[in-house]
C-alpha positions in Angstrom: 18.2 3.5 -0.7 15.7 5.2 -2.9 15.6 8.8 -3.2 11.6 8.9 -2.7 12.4 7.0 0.4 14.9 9.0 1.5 12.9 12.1 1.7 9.8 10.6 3.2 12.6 9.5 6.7 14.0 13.1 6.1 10.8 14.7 6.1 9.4 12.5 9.3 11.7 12.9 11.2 12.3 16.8 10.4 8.4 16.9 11.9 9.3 14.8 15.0 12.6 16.7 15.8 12.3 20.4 14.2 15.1 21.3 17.0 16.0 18.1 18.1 14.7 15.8 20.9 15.3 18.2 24.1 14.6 15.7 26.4 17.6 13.1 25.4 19.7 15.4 24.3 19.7 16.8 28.1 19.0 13.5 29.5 21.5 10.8 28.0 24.9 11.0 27.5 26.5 11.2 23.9 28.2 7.8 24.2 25.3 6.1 25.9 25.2 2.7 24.7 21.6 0.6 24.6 20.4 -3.0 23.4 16.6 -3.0 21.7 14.3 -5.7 20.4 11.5 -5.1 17.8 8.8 -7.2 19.5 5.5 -8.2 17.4 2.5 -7.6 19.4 -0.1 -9.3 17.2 0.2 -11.8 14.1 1.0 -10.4 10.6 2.9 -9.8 7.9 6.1 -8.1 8.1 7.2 -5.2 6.1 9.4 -1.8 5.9 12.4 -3.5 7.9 14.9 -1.8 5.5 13.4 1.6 6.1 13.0 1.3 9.5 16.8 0.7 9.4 17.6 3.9 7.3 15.6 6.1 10.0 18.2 4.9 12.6 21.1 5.9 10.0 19.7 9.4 9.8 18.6 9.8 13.2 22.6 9.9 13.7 23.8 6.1 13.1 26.0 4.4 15.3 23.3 1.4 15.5 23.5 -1.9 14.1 20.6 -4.4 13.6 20.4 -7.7 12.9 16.9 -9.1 11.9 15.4 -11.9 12.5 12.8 -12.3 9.3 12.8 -10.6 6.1 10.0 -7.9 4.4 6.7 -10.6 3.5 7.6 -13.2 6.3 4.9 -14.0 8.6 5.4 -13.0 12.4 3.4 -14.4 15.5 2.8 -12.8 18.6 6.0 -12.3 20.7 8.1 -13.1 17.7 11.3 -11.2 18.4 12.1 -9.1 14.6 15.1 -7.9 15.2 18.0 -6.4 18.0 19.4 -3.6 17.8 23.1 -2.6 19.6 24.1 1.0 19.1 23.9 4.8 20.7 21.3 5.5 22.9 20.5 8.7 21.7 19.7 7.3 18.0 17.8 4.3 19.3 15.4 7.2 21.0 15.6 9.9 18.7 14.6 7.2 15.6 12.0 4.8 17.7 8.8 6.4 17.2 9.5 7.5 13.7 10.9 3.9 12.9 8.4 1.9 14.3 4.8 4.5 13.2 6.6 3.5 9.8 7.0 -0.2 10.3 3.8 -0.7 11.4 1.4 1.0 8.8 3.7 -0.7 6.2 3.2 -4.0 8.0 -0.8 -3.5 8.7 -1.2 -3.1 4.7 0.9 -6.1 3.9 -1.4 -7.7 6.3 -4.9 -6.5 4.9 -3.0 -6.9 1.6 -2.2 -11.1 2.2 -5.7 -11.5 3.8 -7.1 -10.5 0.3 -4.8 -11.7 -1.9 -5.2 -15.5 -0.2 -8.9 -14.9 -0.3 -8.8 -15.1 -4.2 -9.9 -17.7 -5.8 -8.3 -18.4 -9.9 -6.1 -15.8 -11.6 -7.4 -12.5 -9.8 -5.1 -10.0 -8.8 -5.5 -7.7 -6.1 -4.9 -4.1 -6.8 -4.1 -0.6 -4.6 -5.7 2.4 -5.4 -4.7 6.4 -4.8 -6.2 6.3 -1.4 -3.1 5.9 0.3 -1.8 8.9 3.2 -0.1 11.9 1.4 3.2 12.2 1.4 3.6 8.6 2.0 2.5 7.0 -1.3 5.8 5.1 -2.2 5.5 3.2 0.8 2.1 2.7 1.2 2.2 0.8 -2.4 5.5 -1.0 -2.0 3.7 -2.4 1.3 1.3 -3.9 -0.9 3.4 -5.5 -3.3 5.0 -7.0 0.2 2.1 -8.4 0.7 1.4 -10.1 -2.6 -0.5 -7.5 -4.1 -0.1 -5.0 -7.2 0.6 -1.6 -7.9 -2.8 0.1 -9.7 -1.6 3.7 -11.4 1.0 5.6 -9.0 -0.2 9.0 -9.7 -2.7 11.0 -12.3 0.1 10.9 -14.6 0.7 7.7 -15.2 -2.1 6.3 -16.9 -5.5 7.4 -18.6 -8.8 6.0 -15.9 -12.0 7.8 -16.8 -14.1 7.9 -13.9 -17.8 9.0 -13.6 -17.1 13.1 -13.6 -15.1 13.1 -16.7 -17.8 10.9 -18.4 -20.4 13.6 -17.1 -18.5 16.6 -18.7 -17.5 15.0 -21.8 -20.9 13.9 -22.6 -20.6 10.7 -22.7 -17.9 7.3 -22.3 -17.2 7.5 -25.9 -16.4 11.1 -26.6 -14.6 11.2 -23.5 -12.1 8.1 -24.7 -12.1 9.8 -28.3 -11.0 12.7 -26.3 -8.0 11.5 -24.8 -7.0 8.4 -27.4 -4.2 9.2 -29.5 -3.0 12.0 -27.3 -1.4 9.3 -24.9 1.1 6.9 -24.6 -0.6 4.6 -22.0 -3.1 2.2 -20.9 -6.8 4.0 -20.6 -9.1 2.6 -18.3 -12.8 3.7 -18.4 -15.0 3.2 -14.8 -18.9 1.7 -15.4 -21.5 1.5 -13.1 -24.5 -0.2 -15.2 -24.4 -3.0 -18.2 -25.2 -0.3 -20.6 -22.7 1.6 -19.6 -20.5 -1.7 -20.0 -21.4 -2.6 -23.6 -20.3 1.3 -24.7 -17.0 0.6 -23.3 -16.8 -2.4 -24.5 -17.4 -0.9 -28.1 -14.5 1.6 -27.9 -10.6 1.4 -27.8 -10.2 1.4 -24.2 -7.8 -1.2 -22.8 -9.3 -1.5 -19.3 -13.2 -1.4 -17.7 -13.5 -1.3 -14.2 -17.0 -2.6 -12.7 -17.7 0.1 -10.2 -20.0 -0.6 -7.3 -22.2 -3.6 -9.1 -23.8 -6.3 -7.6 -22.6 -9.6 -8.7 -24.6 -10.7 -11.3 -24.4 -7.9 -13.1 -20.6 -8.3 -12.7 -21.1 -11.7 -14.0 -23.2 -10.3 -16.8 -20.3 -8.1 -17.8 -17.4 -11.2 -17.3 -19.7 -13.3 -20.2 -20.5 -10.7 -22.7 -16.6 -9.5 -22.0 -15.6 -12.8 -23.8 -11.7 -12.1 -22.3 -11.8 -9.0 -25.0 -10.8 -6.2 -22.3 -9.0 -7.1 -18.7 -11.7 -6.1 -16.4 -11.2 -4.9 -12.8 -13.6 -5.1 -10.1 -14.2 -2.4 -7.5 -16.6 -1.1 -4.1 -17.2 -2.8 -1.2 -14.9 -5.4 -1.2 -15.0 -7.0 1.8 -12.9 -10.9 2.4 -15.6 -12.7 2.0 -17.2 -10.8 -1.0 -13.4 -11.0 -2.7 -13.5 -14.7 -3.1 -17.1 -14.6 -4.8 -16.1 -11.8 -6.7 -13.1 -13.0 -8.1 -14.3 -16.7 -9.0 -16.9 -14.5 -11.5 -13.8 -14.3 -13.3 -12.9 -10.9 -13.1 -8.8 -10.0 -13.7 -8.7 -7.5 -11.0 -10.2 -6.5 -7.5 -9.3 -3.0 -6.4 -9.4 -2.5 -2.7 -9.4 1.2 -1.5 -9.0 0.0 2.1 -6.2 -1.6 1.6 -4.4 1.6 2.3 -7.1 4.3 3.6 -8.0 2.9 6.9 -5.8 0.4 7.0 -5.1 -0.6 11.2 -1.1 -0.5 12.0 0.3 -3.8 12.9 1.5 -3.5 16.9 5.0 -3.6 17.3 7.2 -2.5 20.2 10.6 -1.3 20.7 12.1 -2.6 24.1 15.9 -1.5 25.1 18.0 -1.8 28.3 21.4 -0.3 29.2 24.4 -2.0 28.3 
């Protein structure tokens, strides 16, 4: 299991159990033995199965689960995910931690497929940094679950000049003259007009995103382009306004909602006594 990941369960369930869960530990017996199902409450796409098994293994182990889909598979209502046999004390100590997991994961690989089948030619659909601190990793790998990609991880990993470092360099092209030859990375410059467009367009950046434009301004953009930079399209994306957007031709549609105010997929955890 991934380190990243690793810390994230550590870290949750640290913050559910800062000295341990006084209830069960008064309540059930050490070698209390329980049956569970992962139930789907709504339709989705499933994701975070794996990690949802690693919170079980350090809530105290002693719980095996056999699944019933896989991460990406589409669920139904009342589809039964998985059962899980094991130690009644880890089954309760892990289930809200597993399953808060589980389900943001699975909302954003739901959001994710709903934009990513309402595409229309070779767009890709795209993440942003929006995602809840502290739970980055898994907010992005949800997306690639659901058919997505991974825009930059973190302010380190690529150049993207947005509209305040324009403002306090001056202007697009000293701030790309600022930063070009001082990286080792894409650089991506954000526009908001058609001028602002064609000064891009005139420098050495590799990337223009189309920030907040109507359509046909877009489409403006997507001709006088000519396929010379890989342009990404980004504000107010809603499902319907993804499948115009992307049959303008555009390479990329970022979607800050994927994982801002994304709503958790309801799933339940039902167990009995063995």
């Amino acid at each position: 299991m991934n380190e990243e990941i690793i810390k994230i369960i550590k870290n949750a369930l640290q913050e559910d159990m800062p000295n341990g869960d006084i209830t069960t530990d008064n309540i059930i017996s050490k070698d209390h033995i329980s049956q569970g199902k992962f139930i789907a409450k709504e339709d989705g796409i499933i994701a975070g199965i794996k990690i949802a098994e690693e919170v079980f293994n350090l809530a105290g182990g002693n719980v095996f689960i056999s699944w019933n889909v896989k991460d990406g598979d589409e669920v139904k209502k009342g589809d039964i995910l998985a059962t899980l046999n094991g130690n009644t004390r880890t089954l309760l100590k892990g289930e809200r931690t597993a399953l808060n997991i589980m389900q943001r994961m699975s909302g954003i690989a739901t959001m994710t497929n709903k934009c990513v089948k309402a595409c229309v030619g070779n767009t890709k659909i795209l993440d942003t940094r929006k995602t809840m601190p502290n739970f980055r990793y898994l907010d992005k790998l949800a997306v690639v679950i659901g058919g997505g990609q991974n825009h930059r991880y973190s302010l380190s990993d690529m150049v993207l000049i947005k509209d305040n470092h324009i403002e306090a360099a001056g202007s697009i092209t000293n701030a790309i003259n600022l930063v070009e030859g001082k990286v080792n990375c894409k650089i991506e410059v954000e526009v908001e007009t058609i001028e602002q467009f064609l000064e891009a367009y005139n420098t050495n950046c590799d990337i223009i995103m189309l920030d907040n434009m109507s359509d046909e301004a877009m489409k403006k953009c997507v001709d006088l382009n000519n396929h010379k930079k890989l342009l990404e399209a980004s504000g107010n994306m809603t499902l319907d306004r993804i499948k115009k957007v992307s049959s303008i031709g555009v390479d990329f549609i970022s979607i800050g909602a994927l994982t801002h105010s994304v709503k958790a997929l309801d799933i339940s955890l039902k167990f009995k006594t063995l």
